[in-house]
C-alpha positions in Angstrom: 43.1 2.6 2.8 40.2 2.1 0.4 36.9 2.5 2.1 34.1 0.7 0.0 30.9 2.5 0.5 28.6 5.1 0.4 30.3 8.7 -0.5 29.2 12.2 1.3 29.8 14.7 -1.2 31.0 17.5 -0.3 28.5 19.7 -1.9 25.5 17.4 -2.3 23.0 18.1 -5.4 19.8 18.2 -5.3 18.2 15.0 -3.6 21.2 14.5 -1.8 23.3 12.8 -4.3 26.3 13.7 -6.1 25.8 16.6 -8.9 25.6 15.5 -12.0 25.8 11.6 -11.5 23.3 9.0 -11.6 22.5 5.9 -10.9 24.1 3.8 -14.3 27.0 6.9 -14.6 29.6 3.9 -13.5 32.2 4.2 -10.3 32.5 7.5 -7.7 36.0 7.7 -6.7 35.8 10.1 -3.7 38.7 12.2 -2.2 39.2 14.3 0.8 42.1 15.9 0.1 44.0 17.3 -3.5 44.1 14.6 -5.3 47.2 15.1 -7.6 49.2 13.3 -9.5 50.6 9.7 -7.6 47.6 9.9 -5.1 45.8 7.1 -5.0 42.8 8.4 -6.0 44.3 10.0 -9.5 46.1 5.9 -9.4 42.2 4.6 -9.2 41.1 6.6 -11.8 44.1 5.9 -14.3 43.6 2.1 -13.7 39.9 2.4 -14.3 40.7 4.5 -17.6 43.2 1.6 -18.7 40.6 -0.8 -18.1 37.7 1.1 -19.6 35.6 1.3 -16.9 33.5 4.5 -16.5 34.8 6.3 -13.2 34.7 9.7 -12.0 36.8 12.0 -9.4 34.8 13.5 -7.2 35.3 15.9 -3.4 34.0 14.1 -0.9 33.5 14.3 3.2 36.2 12.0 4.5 34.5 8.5 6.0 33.0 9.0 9.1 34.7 7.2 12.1 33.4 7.4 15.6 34.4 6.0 19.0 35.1 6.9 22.7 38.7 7.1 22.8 40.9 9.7 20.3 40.0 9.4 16.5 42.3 7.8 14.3 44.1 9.1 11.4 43.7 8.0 8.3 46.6 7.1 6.1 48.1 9.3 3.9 46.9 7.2 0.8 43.3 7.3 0.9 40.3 7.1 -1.1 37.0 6.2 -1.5 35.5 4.2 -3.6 31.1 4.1 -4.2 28.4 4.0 -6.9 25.8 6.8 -7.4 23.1 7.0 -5.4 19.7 8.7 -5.4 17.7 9.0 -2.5 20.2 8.2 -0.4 19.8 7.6 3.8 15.9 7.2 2.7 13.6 3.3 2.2 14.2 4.0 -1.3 17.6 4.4 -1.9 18.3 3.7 -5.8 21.2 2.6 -7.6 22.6 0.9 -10.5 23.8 -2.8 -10.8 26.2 -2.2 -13.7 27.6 0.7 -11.4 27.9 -2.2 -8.8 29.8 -4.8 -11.4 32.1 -2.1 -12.7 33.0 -1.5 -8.8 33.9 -4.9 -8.4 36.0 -5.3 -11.6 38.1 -2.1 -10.5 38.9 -3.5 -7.3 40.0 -6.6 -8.4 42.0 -5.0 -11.2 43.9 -2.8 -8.0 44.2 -6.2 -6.7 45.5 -8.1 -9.1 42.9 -10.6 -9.0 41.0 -12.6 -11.7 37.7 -10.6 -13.0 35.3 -12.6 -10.9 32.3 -14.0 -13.4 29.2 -12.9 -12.3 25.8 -14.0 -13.8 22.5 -13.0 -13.4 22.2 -16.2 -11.3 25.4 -15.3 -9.3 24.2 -11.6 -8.6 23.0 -10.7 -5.1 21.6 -7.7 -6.5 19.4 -9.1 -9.4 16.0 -8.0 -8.9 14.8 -10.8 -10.8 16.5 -13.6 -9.4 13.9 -16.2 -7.7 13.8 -15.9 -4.1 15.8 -19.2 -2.2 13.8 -22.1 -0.1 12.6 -20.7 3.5 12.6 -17.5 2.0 9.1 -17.0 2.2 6.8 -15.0 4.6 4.8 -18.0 7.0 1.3 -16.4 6.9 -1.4 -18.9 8.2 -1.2 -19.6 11.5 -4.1 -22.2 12.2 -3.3 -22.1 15.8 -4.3 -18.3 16.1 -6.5 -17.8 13.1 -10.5 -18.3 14.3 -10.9 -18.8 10.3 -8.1 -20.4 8.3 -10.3 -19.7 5.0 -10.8 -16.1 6.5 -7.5 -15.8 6.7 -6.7 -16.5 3.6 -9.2 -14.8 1.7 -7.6 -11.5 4.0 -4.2 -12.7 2.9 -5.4 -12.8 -1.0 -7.6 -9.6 -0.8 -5.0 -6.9 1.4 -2.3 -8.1 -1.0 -4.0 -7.5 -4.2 -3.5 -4.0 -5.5 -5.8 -1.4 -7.2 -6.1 2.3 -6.5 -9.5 4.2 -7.2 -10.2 3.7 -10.3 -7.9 1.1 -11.2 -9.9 -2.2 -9.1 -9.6 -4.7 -11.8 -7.4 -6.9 -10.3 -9.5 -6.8 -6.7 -12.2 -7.7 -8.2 -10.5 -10.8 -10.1 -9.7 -11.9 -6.7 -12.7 -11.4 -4.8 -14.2 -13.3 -7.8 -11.6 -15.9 -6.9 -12.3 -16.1 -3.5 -16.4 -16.5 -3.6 -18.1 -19.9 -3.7 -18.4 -21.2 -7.3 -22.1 -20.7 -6.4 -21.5 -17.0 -5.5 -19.6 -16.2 -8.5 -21.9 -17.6 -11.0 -24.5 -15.4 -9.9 -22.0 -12.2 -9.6 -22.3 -9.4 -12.4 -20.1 -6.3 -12.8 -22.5 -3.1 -13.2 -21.6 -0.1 -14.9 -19.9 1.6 -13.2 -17.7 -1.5 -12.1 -18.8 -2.4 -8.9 -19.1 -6.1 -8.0 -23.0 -6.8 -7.3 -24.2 -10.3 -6.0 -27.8 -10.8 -5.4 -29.3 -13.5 -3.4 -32.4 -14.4 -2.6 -36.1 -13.8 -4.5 -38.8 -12.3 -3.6 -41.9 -14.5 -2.5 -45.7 -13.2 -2.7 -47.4 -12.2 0.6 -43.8 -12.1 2.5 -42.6 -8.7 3.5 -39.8 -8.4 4.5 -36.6 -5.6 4.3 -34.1 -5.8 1.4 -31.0 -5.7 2.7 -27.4 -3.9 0.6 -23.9 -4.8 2.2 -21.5 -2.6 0.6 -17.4 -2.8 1.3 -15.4 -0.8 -1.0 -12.5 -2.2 -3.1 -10.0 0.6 -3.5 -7.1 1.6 -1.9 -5.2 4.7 -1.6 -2.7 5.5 -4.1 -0.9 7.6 -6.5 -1.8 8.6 -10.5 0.8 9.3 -13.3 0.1 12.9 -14.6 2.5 13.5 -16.7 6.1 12.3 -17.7 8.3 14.5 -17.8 11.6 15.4 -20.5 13.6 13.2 -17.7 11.7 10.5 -17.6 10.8 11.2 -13.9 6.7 10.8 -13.3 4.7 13.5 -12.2 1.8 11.7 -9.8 -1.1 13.3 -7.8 -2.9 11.3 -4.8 -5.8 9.2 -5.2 -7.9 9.6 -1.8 -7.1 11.5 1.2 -3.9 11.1 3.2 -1.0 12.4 4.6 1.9 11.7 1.6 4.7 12.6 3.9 4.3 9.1 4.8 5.2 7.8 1.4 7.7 10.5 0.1 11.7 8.5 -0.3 9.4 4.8 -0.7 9.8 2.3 -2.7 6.7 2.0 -5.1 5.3 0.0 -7.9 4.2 1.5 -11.6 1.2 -0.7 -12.4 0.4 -1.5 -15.9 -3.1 -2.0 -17.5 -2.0 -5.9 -18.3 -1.2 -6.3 -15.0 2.3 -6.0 -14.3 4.5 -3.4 -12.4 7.5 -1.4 -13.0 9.6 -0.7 -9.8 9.8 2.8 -8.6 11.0 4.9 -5.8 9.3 7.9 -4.9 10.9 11.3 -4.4 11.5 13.9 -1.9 10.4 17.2 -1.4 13.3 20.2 -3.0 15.6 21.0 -0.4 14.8 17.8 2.1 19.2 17.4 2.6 19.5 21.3 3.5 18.8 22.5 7.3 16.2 24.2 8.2 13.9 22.0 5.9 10.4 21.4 6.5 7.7 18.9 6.6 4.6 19.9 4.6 1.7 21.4 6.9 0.9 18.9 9.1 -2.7 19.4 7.7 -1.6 19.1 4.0 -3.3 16.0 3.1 -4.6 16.7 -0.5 -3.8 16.8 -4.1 0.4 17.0 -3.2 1.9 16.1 -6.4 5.2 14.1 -6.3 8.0 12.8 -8.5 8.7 9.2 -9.6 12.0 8.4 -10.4 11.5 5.2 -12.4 15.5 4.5 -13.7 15.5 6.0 -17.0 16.5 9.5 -18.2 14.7 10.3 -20.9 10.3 10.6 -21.5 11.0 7.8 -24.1 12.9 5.5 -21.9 9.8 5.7 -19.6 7.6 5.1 -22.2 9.8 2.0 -23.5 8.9 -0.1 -20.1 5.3 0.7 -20.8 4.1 3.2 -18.4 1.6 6.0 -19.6 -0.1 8.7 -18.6 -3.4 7.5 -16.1 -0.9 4.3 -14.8 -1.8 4.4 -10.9 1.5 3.4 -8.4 1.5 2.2 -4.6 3.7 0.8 -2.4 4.6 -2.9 -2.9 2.9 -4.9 0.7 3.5 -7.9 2.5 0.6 -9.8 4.6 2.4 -9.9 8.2 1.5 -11.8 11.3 2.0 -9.8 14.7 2.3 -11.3 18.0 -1.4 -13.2 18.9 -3.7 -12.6 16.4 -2.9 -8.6 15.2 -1.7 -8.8 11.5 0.1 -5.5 9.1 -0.3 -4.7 6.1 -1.5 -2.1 4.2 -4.5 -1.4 2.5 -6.8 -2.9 4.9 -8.9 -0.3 4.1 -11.5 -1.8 2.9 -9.9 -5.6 1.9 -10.9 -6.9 5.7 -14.6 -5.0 4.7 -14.6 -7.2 1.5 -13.4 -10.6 3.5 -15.9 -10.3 5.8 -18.7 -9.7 3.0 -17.2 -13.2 1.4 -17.3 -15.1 4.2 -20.7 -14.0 4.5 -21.8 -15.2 1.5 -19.9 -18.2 2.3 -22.1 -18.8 5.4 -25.6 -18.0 3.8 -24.8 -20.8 1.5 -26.4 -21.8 -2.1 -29.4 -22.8 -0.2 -30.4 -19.3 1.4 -33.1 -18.5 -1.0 -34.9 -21.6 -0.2 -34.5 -21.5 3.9 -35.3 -18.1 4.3 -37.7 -17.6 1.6 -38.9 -13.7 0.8 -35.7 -12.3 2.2 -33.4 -10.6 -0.8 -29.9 -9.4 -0.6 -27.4 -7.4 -2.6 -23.6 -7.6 -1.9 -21.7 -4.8 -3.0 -18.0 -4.4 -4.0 -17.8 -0.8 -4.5 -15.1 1.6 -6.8 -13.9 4.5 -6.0 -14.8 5.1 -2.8 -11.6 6.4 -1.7 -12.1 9.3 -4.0 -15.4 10.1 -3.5 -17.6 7.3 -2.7 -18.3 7.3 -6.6 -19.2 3.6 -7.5 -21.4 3.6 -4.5 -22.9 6.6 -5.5 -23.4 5.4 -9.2 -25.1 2.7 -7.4 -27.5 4.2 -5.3 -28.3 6.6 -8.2 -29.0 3.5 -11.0 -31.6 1.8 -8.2 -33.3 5.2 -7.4 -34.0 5.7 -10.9 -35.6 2.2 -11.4 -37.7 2.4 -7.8 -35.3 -0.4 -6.5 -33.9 1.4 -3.2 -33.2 -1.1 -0.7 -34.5 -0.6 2.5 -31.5 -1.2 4.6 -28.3 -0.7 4.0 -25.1 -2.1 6.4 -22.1 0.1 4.7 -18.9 -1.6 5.8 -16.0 0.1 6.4 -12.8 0.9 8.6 -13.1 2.2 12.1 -10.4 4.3 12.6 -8.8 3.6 16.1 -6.9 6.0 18.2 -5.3 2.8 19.9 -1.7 4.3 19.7 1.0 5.9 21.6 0.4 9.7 20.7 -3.5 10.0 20.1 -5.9 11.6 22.5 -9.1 8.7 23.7 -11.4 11.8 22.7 -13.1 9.1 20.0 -11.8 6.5 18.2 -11.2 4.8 21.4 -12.0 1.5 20.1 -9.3 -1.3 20.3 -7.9 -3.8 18.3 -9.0 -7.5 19.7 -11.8 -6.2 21.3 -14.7 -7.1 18.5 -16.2 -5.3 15.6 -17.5 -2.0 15.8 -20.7 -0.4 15.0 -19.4 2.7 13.0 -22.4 5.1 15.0 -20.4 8.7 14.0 -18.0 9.9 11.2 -17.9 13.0 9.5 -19.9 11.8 6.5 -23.1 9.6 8.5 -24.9 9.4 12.0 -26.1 5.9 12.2 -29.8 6.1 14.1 -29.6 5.4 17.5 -31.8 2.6 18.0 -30.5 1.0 15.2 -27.4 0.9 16.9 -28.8 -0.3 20.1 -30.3 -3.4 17.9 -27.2 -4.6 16.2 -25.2 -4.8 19.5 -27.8 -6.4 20.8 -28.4 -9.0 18.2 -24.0 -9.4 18.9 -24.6 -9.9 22.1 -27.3 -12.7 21.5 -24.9 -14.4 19.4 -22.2 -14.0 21.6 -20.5 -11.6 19.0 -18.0 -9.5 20.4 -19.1 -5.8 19.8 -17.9 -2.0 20.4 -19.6 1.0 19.3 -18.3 4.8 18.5 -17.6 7.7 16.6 -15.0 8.0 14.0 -13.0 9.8 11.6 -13.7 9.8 8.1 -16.4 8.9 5.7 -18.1 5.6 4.2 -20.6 4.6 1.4 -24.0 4.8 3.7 -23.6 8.5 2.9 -25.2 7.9 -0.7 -27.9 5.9 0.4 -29.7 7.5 3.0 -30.3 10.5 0.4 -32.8 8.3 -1.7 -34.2 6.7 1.4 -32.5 4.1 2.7 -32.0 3.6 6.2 -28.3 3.2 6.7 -26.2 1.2 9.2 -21.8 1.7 9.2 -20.6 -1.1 10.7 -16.5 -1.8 10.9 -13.8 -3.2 12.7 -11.1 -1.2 14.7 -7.8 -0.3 12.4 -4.7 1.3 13.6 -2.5 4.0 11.5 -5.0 4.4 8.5 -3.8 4.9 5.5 -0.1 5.1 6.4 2.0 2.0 5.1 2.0 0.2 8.1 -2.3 -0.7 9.0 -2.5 -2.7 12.2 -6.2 -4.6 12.3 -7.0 -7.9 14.5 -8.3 -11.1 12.4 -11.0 -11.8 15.4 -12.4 -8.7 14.8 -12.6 -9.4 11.0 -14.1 -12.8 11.9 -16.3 -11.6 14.0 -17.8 -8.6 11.9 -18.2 -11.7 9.4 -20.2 -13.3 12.1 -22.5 -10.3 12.5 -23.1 -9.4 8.8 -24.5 -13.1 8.8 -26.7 -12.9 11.5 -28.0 -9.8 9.6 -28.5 -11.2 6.6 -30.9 -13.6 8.5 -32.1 -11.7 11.2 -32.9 -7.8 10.6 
């Protein structure tokens, strides 16, 4: 018996895969028993020596076989047959495709068979090869959607990627999304925040300016050093439990814009018993390894990636059952759809039908590390006597609409309407400004919740200088985890109320 598949070692190294092999090492032969001369794992090895294919010997667990009834033997001639693996039994389990050709050739060599020719076209391994027809993921379903350019504009914006400090290409595609109008008039400041104004102001018309801000970062990881191995060294950009992410798949992304595949390591010692999570309140600056499929500092550095590269994991817009939809980074993407399709609904003609009103629409960086580009903001507009008066920070409400949360706050739940962000642990919205935007919802017929929250949002920076601030949101399930759960009626209808505030307040 030859059993094709993935080999136990019998004295794993460290991550769990064989000592001393890696991915690109060429063919495990694993044995359970001596494997001396006429075995057939010693026969293995000397036919993949004739044929010059790289192979090693290695101890091994025999193959697991389970059932209800007495355990079968296995035959006297038996070995196993695998590739090296890293990360094995985790999302991000590594290995070579070379390893995976020279397994095939030395089976069909033990066979007798004709090498079998395999392309890159042929390969169902070949990371490159174009996806087939029906392959792709159906995202717009009209039937559900209360917005099909909402929904697309949430599609384009959760899927783009760029960590705190790295928002280039979320801004390209807010820019892309915006009315030609909008995007004429749209300037990036300083500090890299996306700033619209609209609106002028008219003699002998006072009214309130008005600042929506929505950040456009996203919670990821920074390369900090590579190391003699090739491996990255990354730290966390913004706040949240890495445990989550440890054995992932990631992505490396490059300043020009495109992305090295990765797959995230786990902690030393994760195989052995008795291992531990990190503390469950660990949440900070953990730094991690990147395994990225070279073994050497200048192999990394060959693909491109450098010290400061950021990495996440790669996402996928998904439709759940009515109108709840997955992906990650929602924080704050559905905050920057719903500021577009404001704009979008104020029109080219706003300055003229609601004349004396004046607006700034904010796509802020950095947030998730400190609410910097908001800050920067708030600090440029103080120093020129330019605070606005009002400020509507939109961010994430922070649900505790799952299984294993306590309803002490956060009770808030997905489908149920946007919600007026009134507590968090960085702003206290005023109470009778809270009173005024749910009623203003409920004029509209807007659906509206209100309540306290985790976390913190951009208002913070404003209300120093004198602003009176507002955090408004919409209800989100497992933040920051891989796996954000939100509700596009909620999205549309925060969209709804930013308009009516825009006109209104």
């Amino acid at each position: 018996m030859i059993f094709v598949g993935r080999i136990d070692p019998q004295s794993p190294g460290e991550g769990g895969t064989i000592a001393g092999l890696r991915p690109g090492d060429g063919v495990v032969i694993g044995t359970s028993a001596p494997s001396g001369p006429g075995s057939l794992p010693d026969a293995l090895m000397r036919l993949a020596l004739a044929h010059h294919i790289a192979a090693r010997v290695v101890a091994a667990r025999p193959p697991l076989v389970s059932g209800f009834g007495p355990l079968p033997k296995l035959p006297a001639r038996t070995a196993q047959l695998g590739v090296p693996t890293l990360f094995p039994v985790t999302p991000a389990e590594t290995f070579s495709r070379a390893d995976l050709r020279k397994l095939t050739r030395l089976i069909e060599e033990y066979l007798g068979e004709p090498v079998t020719p395999m392309s890159a076209a042929d390969d169902p391994f070949d990371a490159a090869r174009m996806p087939g027809p029906g392959t792709g993921q159906k995202v717009l379903d009209r039937a559900r959607a209360p917005s099909a350019h909402l929904l697309r504009t949430l599609q384009t914006l959760t899927t783009a990627y760029g960590a705190g400090g790295h928002e280039q290409g979320v801004r390209e595609a807010i820019l892309s999304r915006l009315p030609a109008w909008a995007r004429k008039l749209a300037h990036v400041d300083p500090a890299g925040n996306l700033v619209l104004h609209i609106g002028r102001a008219v003699p002998g018309v006072h009214v309130p300016t008005i600042l929506f801000d929505a950040h456009m970062d996203e919670i990821g990881y920074q390369v900090t050093r590579i190391r003699r191995d090739g491996d990255l060294i990354v730290r966390e950009l913004g706040g949240f439990y890495g445990r989550y992410y440890l054995g992932h798949v990631m992505l490396v992304h490059l300043p020009d814009g495109h992305s090295i595949g990765a797959a995230l390591g786990l902690p030393s010692g994760w195989e052995r018993p008795g291992f531990q999570w990190p503390a469950p309140m660990s949440t900070l600056n953990e730094p991690a390894e990147a395994y990225v499929g070279t073994d050497s500092r200048a192999g990394t550095e060959r693909l491109g990636i450098r010290v400061g590269d950021f990495l996440t994991m790669p996402k996928v817009y998904r439709p759940l059952l009515g109108s709840h939809f997955e992906v990650r980074s929602i924080d704050d993407r559905a905050g920057d759809t719903a500021l577009i399709e404001t704009v979008r609904a104020l029109g080219p003609d706003f300055a003229r039908e609601h004349p004396g009103r004046q607006l700034t629409f904010l796509w802020a960086t950095r947030e998730e590390i400190g609410l910097e580009g908001a800050a920067a903001y708030a600090a440029r507009l103080a120093k020129l006597g330019r605070e606005p008066d009002v400020v509507f920070a939109v961010d994430m409400f922070v649900s505790s609409q799952s299984p294993l949360e306590a309803r002490r706050y956060g009770d808030q739940p997905l489908g149920k309407g946007f919600v007026v962000r009134a507590v968090d642990f960085s702003h206290i919205d005023p109470p009778a400004d809270v009173a005024r935007v749910v009623a203003l919802a409920r004029a509209h017929h807007i659906a509206v919740q209100y309540g306290a929250t985790g976390g913190g949002n951009d208002a913070a920076v404003y209300t120093r200088y004198g602003a009176n601030a507002i955090a408004l949101g919409w209800p989100t399930k497992y933040s920051h985890s891989p796996a954000e759960q939100s509700d596009t009626k909620d999205v549309y209808a925060l969209s709804r109320i930013c308009t009516v505030l825009a006109k209104d307040w």
